[in-house]
N, C-alpha and C positions, 0 to 999 in steps of 0.2 A: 112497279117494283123492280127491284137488282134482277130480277129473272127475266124480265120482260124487254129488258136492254137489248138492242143487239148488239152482235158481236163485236167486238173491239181487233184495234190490232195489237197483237201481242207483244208486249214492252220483254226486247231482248237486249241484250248486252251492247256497247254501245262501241263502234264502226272502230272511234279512234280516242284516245284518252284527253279530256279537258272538256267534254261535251257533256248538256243536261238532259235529263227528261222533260219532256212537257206532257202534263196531264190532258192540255188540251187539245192539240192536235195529235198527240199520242207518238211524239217526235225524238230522236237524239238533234239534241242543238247546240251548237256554239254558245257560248256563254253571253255575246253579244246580242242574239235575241232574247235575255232574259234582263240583260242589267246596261244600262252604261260604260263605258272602256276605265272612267275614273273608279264606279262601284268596285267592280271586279279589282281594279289595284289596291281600293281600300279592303278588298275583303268580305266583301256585305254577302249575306245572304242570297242563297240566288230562287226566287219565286218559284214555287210549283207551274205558272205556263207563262211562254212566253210574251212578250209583249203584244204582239198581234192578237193573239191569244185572250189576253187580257182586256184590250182596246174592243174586241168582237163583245166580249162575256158584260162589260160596262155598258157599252151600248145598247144592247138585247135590256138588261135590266130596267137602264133609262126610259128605253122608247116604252117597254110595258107599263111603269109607274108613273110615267107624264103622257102620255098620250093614249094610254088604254090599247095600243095594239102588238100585238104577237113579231118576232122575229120573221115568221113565216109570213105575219103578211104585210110588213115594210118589203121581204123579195117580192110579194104579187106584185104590190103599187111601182114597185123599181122596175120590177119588169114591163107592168103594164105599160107604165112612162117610157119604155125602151130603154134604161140604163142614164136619161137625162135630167134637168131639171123642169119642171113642168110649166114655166115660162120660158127662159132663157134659152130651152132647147140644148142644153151643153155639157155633157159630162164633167162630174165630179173632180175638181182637180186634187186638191189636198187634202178635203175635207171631204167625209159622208153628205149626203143629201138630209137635209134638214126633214124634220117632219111638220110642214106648213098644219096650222090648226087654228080657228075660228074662237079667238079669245074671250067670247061672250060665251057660247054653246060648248067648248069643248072640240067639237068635233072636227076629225082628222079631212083635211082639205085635199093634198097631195102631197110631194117630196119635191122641196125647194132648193136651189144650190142657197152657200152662202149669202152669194151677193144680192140674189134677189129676195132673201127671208127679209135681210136683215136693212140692207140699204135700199131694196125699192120700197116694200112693203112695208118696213119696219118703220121707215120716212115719213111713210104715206098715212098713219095709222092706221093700215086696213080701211082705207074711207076710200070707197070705190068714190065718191063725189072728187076727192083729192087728185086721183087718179086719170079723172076724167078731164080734169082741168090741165093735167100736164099730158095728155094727147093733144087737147087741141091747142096748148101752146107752141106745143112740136110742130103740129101738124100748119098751126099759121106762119111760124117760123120760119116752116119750109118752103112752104106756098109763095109769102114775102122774099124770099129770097130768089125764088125762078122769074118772078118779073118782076 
């Protein structure tokens, strides 16, 4: 319930004129984290939170209606992975960490960067057989090449 909140921080008056409130991170902000530089010239409405704001709130919703799990514990598994991808080994660049999942069962696997959800995995259709035949082509490849 509304009582059971904690406490927020109190939305005061804002530092300097031309700045918004965000509902979300409970911020005064430049108009540019809520809209476009063209928006703001044409006039458009400026969104109750900022964009960050918003991009965090979509994704929370996403990951709980496609993947069945909680904001709280994409941080465990993010955490658990140390902040990486759980192949590739490599932080995040542009994009959140996927949430890898088991297209027969459902079930949540780990957090995959892009490139490996989509372009190894995705390649590969999940067929660890497929997967296994491009190690040891690597792996002859390589072999063939040292002598």
């Amino acid at each position: 319930t509304r009582d059971e909140r904690p406490a927020r921080k109190p939305r005061e008056g804002p530092s300097e004129p031309g700045v918004f409130w965000c509902s979300g991170c409970r911020s005064w902000l430049h108009p540019r984290w809520f809209l476009k530089w063209s928006d703001v010239a044409a006039g458009r409405a400026v969104p109750a939170k900022c964009r960050p704001c918003r991009s965090q709130y979509s994704h929370n919703v996403r990951i709980r209606k496609d993947f069945g799990i909680s904001p709280e514990e994409y941080r465990r598994r993010l955490d658990g992975q140390g902040g990486v991808c759980a192949i590739c080994r490599q932080p995040p660049t542009n994009y959140r960490l996927s949430v890898d999942h088991d297209h027969d069962t459902g079930a949540v696997r780990g957090l995959l960067c892009h490139r490996c959800n989509h372009e190894l995995l995705g390649a590969a259709h999940d067929s660890v057989v497929i997967l296994r035949r491009a190690v040891a082509y690597l792996e002859g490849s390589i072999s063939g090449l040292a002598g």
